[in-house]
C-alpha positions as CSV (number, residue, x, y, z in Angstrom):
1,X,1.9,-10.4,-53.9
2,X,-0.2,-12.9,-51.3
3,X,3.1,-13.4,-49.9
4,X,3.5,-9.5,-49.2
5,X,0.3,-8.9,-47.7
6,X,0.1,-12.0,-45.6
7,X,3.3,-10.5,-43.9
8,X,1.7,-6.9,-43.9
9,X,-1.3,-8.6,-42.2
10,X,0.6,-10.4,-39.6
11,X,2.7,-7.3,-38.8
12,X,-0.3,-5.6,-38.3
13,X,-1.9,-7.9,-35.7
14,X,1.6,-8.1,-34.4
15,X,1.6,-4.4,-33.3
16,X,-2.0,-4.7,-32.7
17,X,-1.9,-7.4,-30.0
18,X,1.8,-5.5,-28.8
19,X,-0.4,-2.3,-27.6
20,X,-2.9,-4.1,-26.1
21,X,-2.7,-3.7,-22.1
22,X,-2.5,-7.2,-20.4
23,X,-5.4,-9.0,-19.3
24,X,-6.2,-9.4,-16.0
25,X,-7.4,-12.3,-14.4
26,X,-9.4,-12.4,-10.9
27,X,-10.0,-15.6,-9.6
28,X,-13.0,-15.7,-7.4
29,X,-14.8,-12.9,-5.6
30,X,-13.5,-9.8,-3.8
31,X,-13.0,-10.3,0.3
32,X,-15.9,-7.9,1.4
33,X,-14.8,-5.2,3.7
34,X,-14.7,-5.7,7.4
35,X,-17.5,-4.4,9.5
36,X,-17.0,-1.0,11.1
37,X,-18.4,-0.8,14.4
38,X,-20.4,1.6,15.8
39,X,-18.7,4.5,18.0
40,X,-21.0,4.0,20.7
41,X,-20.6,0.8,21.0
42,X,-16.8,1.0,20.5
43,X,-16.9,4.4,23.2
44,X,-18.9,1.6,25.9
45,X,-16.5,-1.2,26.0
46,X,-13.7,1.7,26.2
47,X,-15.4,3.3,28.6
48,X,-16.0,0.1,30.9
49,X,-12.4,-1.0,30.7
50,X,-11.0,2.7,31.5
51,X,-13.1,2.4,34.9
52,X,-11.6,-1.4,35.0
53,X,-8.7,0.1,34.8
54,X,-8.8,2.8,37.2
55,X,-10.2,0.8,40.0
56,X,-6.9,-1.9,39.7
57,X,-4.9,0.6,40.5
58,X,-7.2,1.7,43.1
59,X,-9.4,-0.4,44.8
60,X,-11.4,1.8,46.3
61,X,-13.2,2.7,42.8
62,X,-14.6,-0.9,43.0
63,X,-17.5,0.1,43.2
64,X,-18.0,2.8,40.2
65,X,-17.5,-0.3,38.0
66,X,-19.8,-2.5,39.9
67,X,-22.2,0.4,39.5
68,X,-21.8,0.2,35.1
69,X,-22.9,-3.6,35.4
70,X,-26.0,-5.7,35.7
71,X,-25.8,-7.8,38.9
72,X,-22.3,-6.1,39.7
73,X,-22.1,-6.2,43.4
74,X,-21.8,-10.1,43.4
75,X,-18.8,-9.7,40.9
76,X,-15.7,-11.3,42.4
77,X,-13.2,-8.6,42.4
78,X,-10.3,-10.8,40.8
79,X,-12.2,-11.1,37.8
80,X,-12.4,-7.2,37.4
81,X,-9.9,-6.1,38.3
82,X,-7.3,-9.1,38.4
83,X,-5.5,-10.7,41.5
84,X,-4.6,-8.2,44.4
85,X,-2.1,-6.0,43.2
86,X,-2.4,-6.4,39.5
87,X,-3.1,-4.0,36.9
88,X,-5.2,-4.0,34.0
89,X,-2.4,-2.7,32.0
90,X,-3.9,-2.9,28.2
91,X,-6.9,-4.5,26.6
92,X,-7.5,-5.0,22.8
93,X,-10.9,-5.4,20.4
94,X,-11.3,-5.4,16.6
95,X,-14.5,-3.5,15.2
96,X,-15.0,-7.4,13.9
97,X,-15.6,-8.6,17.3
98,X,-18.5,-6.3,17.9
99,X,-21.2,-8.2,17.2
100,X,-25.0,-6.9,17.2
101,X,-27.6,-9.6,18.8
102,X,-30.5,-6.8,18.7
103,X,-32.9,-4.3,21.0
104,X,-30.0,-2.3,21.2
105,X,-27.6,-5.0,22.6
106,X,-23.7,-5.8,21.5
107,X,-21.7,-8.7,22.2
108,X,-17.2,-8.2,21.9
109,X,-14.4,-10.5,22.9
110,X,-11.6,-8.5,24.3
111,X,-8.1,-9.3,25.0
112,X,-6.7,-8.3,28.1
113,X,-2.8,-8.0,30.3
114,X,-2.2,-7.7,33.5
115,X,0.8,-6.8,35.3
116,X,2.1,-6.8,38.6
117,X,3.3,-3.3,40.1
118,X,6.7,-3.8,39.0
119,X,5.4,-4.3,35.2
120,X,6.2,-7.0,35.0
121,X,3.3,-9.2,32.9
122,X,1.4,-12.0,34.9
123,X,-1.5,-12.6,33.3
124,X,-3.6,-12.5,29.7
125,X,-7.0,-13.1,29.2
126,X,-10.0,-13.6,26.5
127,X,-13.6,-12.5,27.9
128,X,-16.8,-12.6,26.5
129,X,-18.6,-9.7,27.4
130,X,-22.4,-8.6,26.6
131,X,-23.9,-4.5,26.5
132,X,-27.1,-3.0,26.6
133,X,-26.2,0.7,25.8
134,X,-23.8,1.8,28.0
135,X,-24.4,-1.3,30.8
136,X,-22.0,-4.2,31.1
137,X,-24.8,-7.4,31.0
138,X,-22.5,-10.2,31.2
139,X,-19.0,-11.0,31.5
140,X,-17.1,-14.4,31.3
141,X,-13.5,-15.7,30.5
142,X,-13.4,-17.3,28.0
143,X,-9.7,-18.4,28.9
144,X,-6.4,-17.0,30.9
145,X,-2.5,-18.0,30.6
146,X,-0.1,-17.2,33.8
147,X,2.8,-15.4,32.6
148,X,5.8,-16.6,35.2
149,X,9.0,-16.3,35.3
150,X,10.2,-19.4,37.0
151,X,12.0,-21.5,33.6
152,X,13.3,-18.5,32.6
153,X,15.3,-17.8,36.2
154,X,16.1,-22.1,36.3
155,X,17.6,-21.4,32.9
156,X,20.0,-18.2,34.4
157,X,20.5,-20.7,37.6
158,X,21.8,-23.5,35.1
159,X,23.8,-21.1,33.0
160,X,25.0,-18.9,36.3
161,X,23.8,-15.9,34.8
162,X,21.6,-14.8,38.0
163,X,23.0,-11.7,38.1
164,X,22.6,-11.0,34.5
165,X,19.1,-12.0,34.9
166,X,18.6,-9.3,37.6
167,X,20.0,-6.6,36.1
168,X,17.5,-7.0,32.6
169,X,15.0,-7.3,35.3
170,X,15.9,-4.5,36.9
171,X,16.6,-1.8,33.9
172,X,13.1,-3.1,32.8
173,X,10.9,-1.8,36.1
174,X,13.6,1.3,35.8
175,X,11.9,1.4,32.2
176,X,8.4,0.8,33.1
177,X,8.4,4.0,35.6
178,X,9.7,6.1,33.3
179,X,6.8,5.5,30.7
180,X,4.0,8.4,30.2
181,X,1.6,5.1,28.9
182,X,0.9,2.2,30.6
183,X,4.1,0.1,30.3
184,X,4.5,-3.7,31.4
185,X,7.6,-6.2,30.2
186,X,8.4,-10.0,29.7
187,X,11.4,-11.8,29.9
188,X,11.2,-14.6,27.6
189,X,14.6,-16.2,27.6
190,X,18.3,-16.4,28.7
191,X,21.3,-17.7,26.4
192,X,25.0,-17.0,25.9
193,X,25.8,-16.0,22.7
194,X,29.5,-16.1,23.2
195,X,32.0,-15.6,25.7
196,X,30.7,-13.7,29.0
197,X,28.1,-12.8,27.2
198,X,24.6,-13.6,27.5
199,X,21.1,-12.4,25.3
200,X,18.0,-11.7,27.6
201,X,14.9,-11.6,24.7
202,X,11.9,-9.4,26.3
203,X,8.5,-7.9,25.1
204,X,8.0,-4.1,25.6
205,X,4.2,-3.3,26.0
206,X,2.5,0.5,26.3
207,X,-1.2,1.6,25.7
208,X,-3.2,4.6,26.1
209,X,-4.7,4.2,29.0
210,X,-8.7,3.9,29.0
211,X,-7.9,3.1,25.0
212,X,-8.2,-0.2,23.3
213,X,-5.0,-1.3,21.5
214,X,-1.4,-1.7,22.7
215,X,2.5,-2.0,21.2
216,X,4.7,-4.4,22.0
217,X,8.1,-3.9,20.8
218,X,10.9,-7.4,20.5
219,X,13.4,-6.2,22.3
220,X,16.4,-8.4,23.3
221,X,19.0,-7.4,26.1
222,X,22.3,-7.9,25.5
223,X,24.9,-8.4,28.9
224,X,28.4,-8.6,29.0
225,X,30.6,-9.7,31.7
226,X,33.4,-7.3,32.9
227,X,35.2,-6.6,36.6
228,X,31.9,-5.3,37.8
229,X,30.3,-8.3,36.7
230,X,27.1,-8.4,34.2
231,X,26.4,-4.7,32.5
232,X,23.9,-4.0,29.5
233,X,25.6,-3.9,26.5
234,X,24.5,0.1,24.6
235,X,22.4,-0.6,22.0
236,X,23.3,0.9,18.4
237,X,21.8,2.9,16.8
């Protein structure tokens, strides 16, 4: 009889313990949300960079953006507005790098790209840059990298891919026109991948203009050699 209700017993706990939902186990504490920034704030650096942006494309409007800054007539222009005839082409800030240092000031670091008028890319940036309200205050670089383009056309001189070279170069400012957003390109490389045939790897960037953020899209350029020399391969779908 203690043999039958042991075995009930331990059936029971069996089922029991069977209908019980797992534990679960949370090691540490939760990551606390990030900060959301304020829209003004957010609507001020925008604001700034649009007019950035609209005076590197013309120059004449130097002076609207001198106008939003404290001390803004001695700016040097290049730092604005980038070397003569670049564009600020898109510029980038988290709501995390908004960071309050009180009586209504703000400090951000903002990423920024530059392109030539062709579209192609020439120059990224990291500046440091201090508000009061709606006022620019202060504005440094914090640090820049040259995009060229010389390896990349040794490589196609090496490989005797020139022409292939020019014609991803060339269907790229072809792109860049045809883009209702800002648009700018890379090319990063040049390698065969088999016989007369050669892979150009690019970066594809649009933004909104006068709007923080930005895509870039990988996209690699396939060439293939034929009697009219290098074409672009169709890409499938």
């Amino acid at each position: 009889m203690r043999t039958l209700k042991r075995t009930a017993l331990a059936l029971f706990l069996l089922c029991f313990l069977a209908a019980e939902p797992p534990t679960e186990i949370r090691l540490g504490k939760a990551a606390p949300q990030a900060p959301k920034a304020d829209p003004a704030q957010v609507k001020a650096v925008e604001r700034f960079f649009a007019a950035r942006q609209s005076a590197s494309m013309d120059r004449t409007r130097l002076r609207i953006v001198r106008g939003m800054m404290t001390g803004g007539a001695n700016q040097d222009p290049s730092v604005l507005l980038g070397d003569a005839g670049h564009i600020l082409t898109a510029f980038d800030f988290t709501d995390g790098a908004i960071e309050r240092i009180g009586n209504g000031r703000f400090a951000v670091t903002v990423y920024v790209l530059f392109a030539d008028r062709q579209g192609r890319v020439v120059e990224s940036r990291d500046e440091a840059l201090a508000f009061a309200g709606q006022t620019c205050v202060s504005l440094h670089i914090l640090n820049t990298m040259r995009w060229g383009s010389e390896e990349v056309e040794k490589s196609a001189r090496r490989l005797h891919v020139d022409q292939a070279l020019d014609g991803a170069d060339e269907f790229l400012r072809e792109w860049a026109t045809k883009q209702i957003r800002m648009a700018a390109f890379s090319i990063e490389d040049v390698y065969p991948t088999g016989v007369n045939r050669v892979m150009i790897p690019t970066l594809q960037f649009s933004a909104t203009p006068g709007k923080r953020g930005y895509d870039v899209v990988d996209a690699p350029i396939m060439m293939r050699r034929g009697p009219k020399g290098y074409m672009i391969e169709p890409r499938a779908n």
